[in-house]
Backbone bond lengths (Angstrom), bond angles and torsions (degrees), N, CA, C in turn:
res aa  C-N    CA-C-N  psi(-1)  N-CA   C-N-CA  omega(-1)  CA-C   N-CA-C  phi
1 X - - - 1.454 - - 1.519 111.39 -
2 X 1.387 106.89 -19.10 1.867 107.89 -174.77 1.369 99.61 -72.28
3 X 1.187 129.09 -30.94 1.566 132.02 -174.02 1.439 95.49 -74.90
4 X 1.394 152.44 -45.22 1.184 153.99 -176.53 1.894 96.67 -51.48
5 X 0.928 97.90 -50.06 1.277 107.37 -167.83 1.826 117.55 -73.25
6 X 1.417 105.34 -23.02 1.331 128.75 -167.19 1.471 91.27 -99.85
7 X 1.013 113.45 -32.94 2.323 109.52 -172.53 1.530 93.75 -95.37
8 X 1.348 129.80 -6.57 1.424 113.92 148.78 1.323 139.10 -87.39
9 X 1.470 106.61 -19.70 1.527 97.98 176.93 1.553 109.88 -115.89
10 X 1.438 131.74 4.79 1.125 128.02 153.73 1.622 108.93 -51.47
11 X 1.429 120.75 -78.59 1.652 120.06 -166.13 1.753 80.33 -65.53
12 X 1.151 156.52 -105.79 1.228 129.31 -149.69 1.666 133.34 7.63
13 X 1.634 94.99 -59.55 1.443 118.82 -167.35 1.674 82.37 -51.55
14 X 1.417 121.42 -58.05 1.678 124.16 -149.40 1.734 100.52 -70.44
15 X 1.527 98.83 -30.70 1.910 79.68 -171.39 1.517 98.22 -74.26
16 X 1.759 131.19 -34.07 1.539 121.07 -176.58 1.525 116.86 -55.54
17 X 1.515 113.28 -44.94 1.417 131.58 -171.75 1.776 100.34 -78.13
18 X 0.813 134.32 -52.58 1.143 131.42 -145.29 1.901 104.68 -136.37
19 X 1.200 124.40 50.65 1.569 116.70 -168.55 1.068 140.17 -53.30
20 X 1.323 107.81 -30.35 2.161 143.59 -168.03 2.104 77.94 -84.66
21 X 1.256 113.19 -62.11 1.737 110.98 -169.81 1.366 95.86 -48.55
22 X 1.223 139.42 -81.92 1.332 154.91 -162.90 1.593 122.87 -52.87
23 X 1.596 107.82 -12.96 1.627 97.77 -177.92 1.877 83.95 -140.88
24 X 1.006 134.89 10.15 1.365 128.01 164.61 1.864 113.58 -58.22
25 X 1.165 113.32 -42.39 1.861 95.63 170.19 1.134 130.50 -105.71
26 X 1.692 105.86 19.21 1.344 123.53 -177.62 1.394 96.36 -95.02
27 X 1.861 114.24 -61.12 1.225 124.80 -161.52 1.463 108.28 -103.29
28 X 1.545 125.43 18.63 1.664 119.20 -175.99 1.424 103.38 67.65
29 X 1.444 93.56 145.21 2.086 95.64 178.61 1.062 110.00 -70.85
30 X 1.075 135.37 -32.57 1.577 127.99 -171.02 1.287 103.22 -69.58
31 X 1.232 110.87 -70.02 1.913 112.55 163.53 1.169 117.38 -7.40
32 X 1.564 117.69 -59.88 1.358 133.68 -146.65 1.577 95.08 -94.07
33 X 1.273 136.68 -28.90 1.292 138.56 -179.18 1.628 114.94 -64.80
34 X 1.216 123.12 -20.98 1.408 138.79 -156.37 1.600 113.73 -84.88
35 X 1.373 116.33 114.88 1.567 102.37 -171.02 1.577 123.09 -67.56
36 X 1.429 120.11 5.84 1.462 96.48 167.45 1.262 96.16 -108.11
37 X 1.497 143.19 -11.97 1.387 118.18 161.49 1.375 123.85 -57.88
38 X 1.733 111.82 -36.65 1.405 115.92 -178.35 1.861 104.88 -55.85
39 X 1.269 133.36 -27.44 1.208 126.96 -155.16 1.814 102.65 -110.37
40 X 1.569 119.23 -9.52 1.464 153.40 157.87 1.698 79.33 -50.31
41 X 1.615 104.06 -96.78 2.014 113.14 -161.02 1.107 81.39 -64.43
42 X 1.114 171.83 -81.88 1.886 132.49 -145.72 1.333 106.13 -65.63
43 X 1.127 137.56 -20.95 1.590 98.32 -177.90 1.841 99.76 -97.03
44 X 1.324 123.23 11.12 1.551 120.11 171.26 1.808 99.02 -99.42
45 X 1.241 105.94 -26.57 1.488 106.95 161.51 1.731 119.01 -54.41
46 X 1.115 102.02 -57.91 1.447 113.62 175.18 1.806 135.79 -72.09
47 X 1.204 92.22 -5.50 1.419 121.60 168.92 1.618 102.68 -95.43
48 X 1.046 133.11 -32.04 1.486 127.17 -157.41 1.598 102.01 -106.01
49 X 1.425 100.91 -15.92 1.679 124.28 177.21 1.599 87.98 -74.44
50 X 1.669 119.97 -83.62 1.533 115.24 -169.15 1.932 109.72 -36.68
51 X 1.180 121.45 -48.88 1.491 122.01 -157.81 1.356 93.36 -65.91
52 X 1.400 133.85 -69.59 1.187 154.96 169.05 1.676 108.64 -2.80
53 X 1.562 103.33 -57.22 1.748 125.42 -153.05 1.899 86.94 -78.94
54 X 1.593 100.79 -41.26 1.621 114.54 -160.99 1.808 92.81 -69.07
55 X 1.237 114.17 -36.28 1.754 115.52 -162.64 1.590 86.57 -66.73
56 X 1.324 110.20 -50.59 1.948 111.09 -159.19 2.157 89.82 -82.58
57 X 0.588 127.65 -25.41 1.617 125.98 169.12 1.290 103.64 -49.42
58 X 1.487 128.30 -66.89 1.061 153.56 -119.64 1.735 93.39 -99.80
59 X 1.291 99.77 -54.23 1.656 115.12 179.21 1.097 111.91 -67.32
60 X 1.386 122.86 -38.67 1.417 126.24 161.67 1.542 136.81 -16.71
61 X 1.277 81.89 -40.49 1.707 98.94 -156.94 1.394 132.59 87.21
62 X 0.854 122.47 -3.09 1.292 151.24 147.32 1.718 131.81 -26.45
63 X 1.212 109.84 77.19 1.383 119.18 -144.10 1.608 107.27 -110.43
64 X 1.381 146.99 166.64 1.273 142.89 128.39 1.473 86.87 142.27
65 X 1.397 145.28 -2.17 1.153 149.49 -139.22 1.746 108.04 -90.84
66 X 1.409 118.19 112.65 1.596 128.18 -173.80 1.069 93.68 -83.74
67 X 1.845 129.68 120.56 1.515 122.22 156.84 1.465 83.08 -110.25
C-alpha cells in the first residue's frame, strides 16, 4: 500500500513543480502552455499530493487524528 501512496505523490510532485512538463502529452503543447491550464494541473497536482501524504499517513499507523 506504501507504493500506492508513493505512485501518487511522485507524478503529483511533477504536475505542481513543473505543469507545461506534466500535461503536455496528455493535453497537446499548446494546451499545456496556457496559464489557466497550467494552474487547472496544479491544483490536480496538489490534490493527488494531499491523498498521496493521507494513503502513507494512514499506512503509517499513525493514529489520534481530529478531521
Amino acid at each position: 500500500m506504501g507504493v500506492l501512496g508513493a505512485g501518487r505523490v511522485l507524478p503529483a510532485s511533477v504536475l505542481v513543480a513543473l505543469p507545461e512538463l506534466g500535461s503536455r502529452q496528455w493535453l497537446g503543447e499548446e494546451t499545456a502552455s496556457l496559464p489557466g491550464t497550467q494552474v487547472a494541473v496544479r491544483a490536480l497536482g496538489i490534490r493527488d499530493l494531499i491523498l498521496g501524504f493521507l494513503v502513507l499517513f494512514v499506512i503509517g499507523g499513525m493514529t489520534g487524528v481530529m478531521i
